[in-house]
Every structure is written in structure tokens, then in C-alpha cells.
N, C-alpha and C positions, 0 to 999 in steps of 0.2 A: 506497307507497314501494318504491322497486326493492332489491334485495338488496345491489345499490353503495352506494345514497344509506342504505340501514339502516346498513350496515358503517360507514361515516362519521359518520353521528348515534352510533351507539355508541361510536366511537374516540374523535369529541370530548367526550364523559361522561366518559370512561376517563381520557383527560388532565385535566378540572377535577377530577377526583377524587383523582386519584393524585400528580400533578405541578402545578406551576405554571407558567406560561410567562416566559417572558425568560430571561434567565442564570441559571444555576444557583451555588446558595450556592457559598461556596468549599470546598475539598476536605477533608474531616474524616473520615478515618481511628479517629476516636475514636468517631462517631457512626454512621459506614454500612461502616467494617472498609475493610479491602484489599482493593483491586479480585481479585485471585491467590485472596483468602482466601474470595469468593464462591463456597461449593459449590456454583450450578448451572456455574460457570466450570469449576470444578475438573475437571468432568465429561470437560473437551474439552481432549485430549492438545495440545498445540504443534507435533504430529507425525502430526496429523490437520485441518489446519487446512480442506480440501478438506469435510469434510463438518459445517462449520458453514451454509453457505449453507441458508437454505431461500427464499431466494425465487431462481427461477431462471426470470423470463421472457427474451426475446431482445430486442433492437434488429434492426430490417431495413430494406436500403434498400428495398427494392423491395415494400413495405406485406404484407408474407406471413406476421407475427406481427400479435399488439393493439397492438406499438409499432414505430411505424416513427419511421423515421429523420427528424424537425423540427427545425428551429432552433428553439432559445430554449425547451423545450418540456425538457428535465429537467437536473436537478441532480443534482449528487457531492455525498455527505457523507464529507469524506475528515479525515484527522488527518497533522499535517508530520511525525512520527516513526516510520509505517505504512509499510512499503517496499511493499506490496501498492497500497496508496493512492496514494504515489507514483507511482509508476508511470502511472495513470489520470491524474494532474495534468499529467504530461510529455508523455502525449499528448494533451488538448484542448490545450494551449498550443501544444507542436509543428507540430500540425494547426491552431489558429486553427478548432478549432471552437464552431461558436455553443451552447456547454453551459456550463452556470454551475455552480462548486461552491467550497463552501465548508471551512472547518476546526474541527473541535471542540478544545476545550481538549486539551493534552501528555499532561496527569495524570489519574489514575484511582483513585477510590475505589470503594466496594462499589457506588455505583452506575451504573458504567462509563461511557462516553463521555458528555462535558457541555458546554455552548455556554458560556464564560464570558467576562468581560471581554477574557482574554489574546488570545485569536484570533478575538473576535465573535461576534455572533448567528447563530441560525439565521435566514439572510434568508428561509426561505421558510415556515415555521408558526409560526416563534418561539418556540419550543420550548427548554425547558431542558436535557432529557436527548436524547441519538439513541432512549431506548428509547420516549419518546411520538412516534415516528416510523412506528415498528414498531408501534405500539397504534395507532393510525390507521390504517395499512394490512390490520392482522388483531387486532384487540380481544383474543382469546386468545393472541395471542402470546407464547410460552416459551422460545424458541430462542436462540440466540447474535448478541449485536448487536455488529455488526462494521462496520469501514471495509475499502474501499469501500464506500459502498450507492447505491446508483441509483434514483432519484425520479422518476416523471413527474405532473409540477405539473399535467395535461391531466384526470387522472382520479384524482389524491392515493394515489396507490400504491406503494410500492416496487414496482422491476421487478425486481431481481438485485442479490445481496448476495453472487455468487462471483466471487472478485477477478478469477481469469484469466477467466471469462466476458465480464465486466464489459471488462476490458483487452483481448480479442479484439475485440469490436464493437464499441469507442472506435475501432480500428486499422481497421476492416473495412467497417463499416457506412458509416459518416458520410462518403466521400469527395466524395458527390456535394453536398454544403453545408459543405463543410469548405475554408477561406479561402485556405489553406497545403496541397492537395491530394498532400504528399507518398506514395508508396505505401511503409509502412511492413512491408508482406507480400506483395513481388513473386511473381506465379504461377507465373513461371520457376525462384523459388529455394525455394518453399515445402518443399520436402520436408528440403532441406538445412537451412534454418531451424530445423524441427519437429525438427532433430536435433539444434542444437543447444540449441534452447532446453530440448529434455530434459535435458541433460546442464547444464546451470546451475542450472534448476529442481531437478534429486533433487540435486545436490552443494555447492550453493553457496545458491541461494537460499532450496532448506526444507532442505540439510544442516548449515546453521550449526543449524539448530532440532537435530535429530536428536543433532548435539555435543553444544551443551546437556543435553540429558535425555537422553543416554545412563546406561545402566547400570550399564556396567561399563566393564572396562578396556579387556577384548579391543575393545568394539563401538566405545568412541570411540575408540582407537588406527585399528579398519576404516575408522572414518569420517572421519577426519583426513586421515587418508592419501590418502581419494578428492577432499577437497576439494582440499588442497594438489595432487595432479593433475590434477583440471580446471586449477586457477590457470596450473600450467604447460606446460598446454596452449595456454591460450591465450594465457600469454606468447609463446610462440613463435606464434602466429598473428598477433598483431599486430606483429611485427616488420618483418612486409612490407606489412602494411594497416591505413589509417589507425581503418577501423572495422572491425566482424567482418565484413561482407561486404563489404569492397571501399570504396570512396568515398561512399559513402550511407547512412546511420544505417538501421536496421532495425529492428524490435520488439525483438531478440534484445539488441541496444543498450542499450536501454532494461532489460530484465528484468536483465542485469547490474549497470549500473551505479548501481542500487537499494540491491545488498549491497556495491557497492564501496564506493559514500558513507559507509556505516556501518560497514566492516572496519576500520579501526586503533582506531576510536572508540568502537565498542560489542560487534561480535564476534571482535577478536580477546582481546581482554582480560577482557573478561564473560564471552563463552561458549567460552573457554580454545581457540579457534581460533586456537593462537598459533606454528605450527608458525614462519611468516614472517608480515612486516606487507606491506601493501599497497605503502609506498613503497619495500620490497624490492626489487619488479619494476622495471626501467625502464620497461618498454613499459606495462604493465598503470597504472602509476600516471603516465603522459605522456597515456595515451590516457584513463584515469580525469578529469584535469584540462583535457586536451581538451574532452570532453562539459560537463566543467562553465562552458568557455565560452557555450556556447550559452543564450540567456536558457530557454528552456523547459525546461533541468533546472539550474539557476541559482537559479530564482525559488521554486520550491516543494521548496528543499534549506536546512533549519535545521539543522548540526550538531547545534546545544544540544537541541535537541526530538527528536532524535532518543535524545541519551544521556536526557535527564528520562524518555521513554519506557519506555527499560528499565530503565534501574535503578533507576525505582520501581516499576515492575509486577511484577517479580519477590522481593516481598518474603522467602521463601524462600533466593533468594541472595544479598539485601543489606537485611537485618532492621534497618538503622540508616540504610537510605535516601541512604547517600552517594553525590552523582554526582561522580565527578571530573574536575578541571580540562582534565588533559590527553587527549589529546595534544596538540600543539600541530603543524598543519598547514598548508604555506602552497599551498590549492588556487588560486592566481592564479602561480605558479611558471611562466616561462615553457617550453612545449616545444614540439617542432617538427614535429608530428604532421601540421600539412597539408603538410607536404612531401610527404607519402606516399601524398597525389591527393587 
């Protein structure tokens, strides 16, 4: 027996033994605790989220890793309330690439990500938990089980469980099997790109985390301040373009408009990023509802699952579990964004 076909035979022990397959009971907090209240969770800052990955193989077109780039050939295990997740959802649809993924249940008890009735099965081991995913792929696995994860169904292995990873080679890899060949990381603009998407990334996309769990006064006053500056930054940048680069959606698009979806809904009020709301901007909240015309970030964008998201994972800042109703937003408001090319 080869050490692949071992690893496998052991995995699937691991699952009759540990788990059961199909959907997982419903969420009992009384029985398996809160997902937050999980000490090996506890371990892993919200401000370190970059080194939960442990599985980090590549996707390539040009066959120069173990995975190259097929259709039909892997799966997303992603969750509607995951902006990291997101993100990967908006570009296979985007792109019309041949990659299938699916959605774990909103909600999270001690025993973290679960396939249950709300958002359906895992169509591809049928599995209850994401963590008998990961016990398939490496039987000792300890680590942090996280959305995105990246599957290939060829050799039953996770490939890469680091979100930007993951979201780089969705964008980069696949164009030569991809339906909708848009280039979403022109080689002319990449450097500008890479500048911006830093400055979304530290300020906006993992600086609402940083808000969050800041310390003290001084640091989330420092860190407010930088968010609310990118914001209006690139208010004014979209005042004369309809996206951030011009006439054509980019990656950079996408890594935004991840934390737009959820700023009035979940971090300006949750994670007290409340300097201004989203539909403050004009520009920022026209071009916001722009992008939400498009079916590909449309279709895998649930308000409600995104608030169940947090404000039950965070029992520490909402110990009574309330999510609330509002705000109440009208993202089909009409504006006038392709005027602007």
C-alpha cells in the first residue's frame, strides 16, 4: 500500500470513528461549548489570521506544481459569511470557472464548520464536519480548520487552506479553462494593483479585525483613523472611475468589496468601526451597489449570514447571542456608476 493510499485507509478510520457522515446534528452550544470558547481556537489571534494555513500547495497552468490547473477537478469549501471565502466565490463565478464549491452551515459551535440542512451537504465525501476533511487529508491533523479550503477530488487532498493564496490562483491560474477569460491581474498594472491591494488588506480588510481586539485606546483610536483614511481615499478615487482601475473590475475589486458588503451590517457597529457608515460615501456606496449588480458577487452575498456569522462567533462580545435586525439597506438603489466607462 503506497503512503497516499495508507494516509486514506487511515483518514477514513478516523472519520467512522470520530464522526458520522451526512449533516451534522444541530448546533448545541450546551453540549460541544462555543465555537470562540474552543481553547485550541483561542490560540489563534483574529490578527494573525495569515498563519493558520497549513496546507499551502499551489494551482498551475503550465503543470509545474502536483496541481495543475483541470476543470471539474477541485472543490471550495467555503461559508456565505467568510469575506475571505467570499472572495474565491466571486471569482469562479466571475471567471465561469469549471470548479465546484460548496457552503458549510453560518453557525459554529465547539465543533466548528458543519454541513447541515441550512446550506446542504458536503456533495463531495459527505461529511458532517469540515474537520473530517482535514482528517482525510492528514489523519493527525491539529491545526486550524478554516474557509476557504481547496480540495482536489483527483487525489482526495486538501491543496491550500491560505485564503489569499487560494484567491491568487483562482485569478491567475485557471484562465486558460476559464469560460469568462476575464484578466482580473493585468501585467501592465500589477505593481499598482499590489499597492493597492496592500493598503485594503492592513486597513480595511484585516484592520476592521485589529479594531476589534485592539487594546487600548491609543491603538484603536491609531487604527480607526487609518481605516477611515483609506475609505477616503478611495472615495475620491472613485469619483472619476467607475472601478478602482478604470473600466474593468480587478482583483483589487473584489478584496474590497468583501468588507464593503459587511461595513454598516457588521463592522461598523460590532467591531465599533463607526467613525462613518458606508452609505456616508456617495461614491464608495454607488460603486458598492454597482458591483452588487453583477450576478457574480450577487449570488454568494447573504446579508443575514453574514451578521449570524459574527455575532455568534464572538460570544465574548455578545454573551446573549443577539443578532440584530437592522440596518435596513436598499443595495438595488439605483446609481449611475457606468456612466463613468
Amino acid at each position: 500500500m503506497t503512503a497516499l493510499n495508507q494516509n486514506h485507509h487511515m483518514g477514513n478510520k478516523l472519520m467512522t470513528d470520530r464522526e458520522t457522515r451526512g449533516f451534522a446534528s444541530p448546533v448545541d452550544y450546551e453540549k460541544y461549548g462555543r465555537y470562540a470558547s474552543n481553547k485550541k481556537e483561542q490560540a489563534h489571534s483574529l490578527t494573525n489570521y495569515a498563519v493558520r494555513a497549513k496546507f499551502t500547495d499551489r494551482i498551475s497552468a503550465d503543470g509545474s506544481t502536483p496541481y495543475p490547473a483541470e476543470a471539474d477537478r477541485y472543490h471550495l469549501y467555503l461559508a456565505l459569511g467568510c469575506p475571505w471565502a467570499h472572495r474565491a466565490a466571486i471569482v469562479v463565478d466571475l471567471l465561469e470557472l469549471a470548479i465546484t464549491y460548496s457552503f458549510v452551515d453560518d453557525i459554529r459551535d465547539g465543533r466548528g464548520w458543519a454541513f447541515r440542512e441550512t446550506r446542504g451537504p458536503d456533495p463531495i465525501n459527505n461529511f458532517a464536519t469540515l474537520k473530517q476533511v482535514y482528517l482525510l487529508a492528514e489523519p493527525a491533523f491539529e491545526g486550524h480548520i478554516n474557509v476557504p479550503t481547496l480540495w482536489d477530488s483527483k487525489t482526495d487532498q486538501v491543496v491550500n487552506n491560505s485564503d489569499d493564496e487560494i484567491f491568487r490562483d483562482l485569478v491567475t491560474q485557471f484562465g486558460t479553462i476559464a469560460r469568462n477569460p476575464d484578466d482580473l491581474y493585468p501585467s501592465d498594472r500589477r505593481d499598482e494593483i499590489n499597492a493597492l491591494d496592500a493598503l485594503i488588506h492592513e486597513d480595511l480588510n484585516f484592520g476592521v479585525y485589529r479594531i476589534a481586539v485592539a487594546a487600548n485606546q491609543a491603538d484603536y483610536d491609531t487604527l480607526v483613523e487609518r481605516a477611515f483614511a483609506a475609505l477616503d481615499q478611495l472615495e475620491k478615487r472613485l469619483a472619476t472611475n467607475r472601478y478602482l482601475f478604470g473600466k474593468s473590475i480587478t482583483e483589487t475589486d473584489i478584496r474590497l468589496w468583501v468588507t464593503l458588503a459587511r461595513f454598516d451590517n457588521v463592522y461598523n457597529p460590532f467591531f465599533r468601526v463607526n467613525l462613518r457608515r458606508l452609505v456616508d460615501y456617495p461614491n464608495l456606496w454607488a460603486y458598492a451597489r454597482d458591483l452588487y449588480t453583477h450576478p457574480a458577487f450577487a449570488r454568494s452575498t447573504d446579508f443575514k449570514a453574514c451578521k449570524d456569522t459574527y455575532y455568534l462567533a464572538f460570544p465574548q462580545w455578545n454573551p446573549a447571542g443577539i443578532v440584530p435586525t437592522g440596518p435596513l439597506l436598499d443595495w438595488t438603489e439605483p446609481q449611475q456608476r457606468p456612466r463613468l466607462g
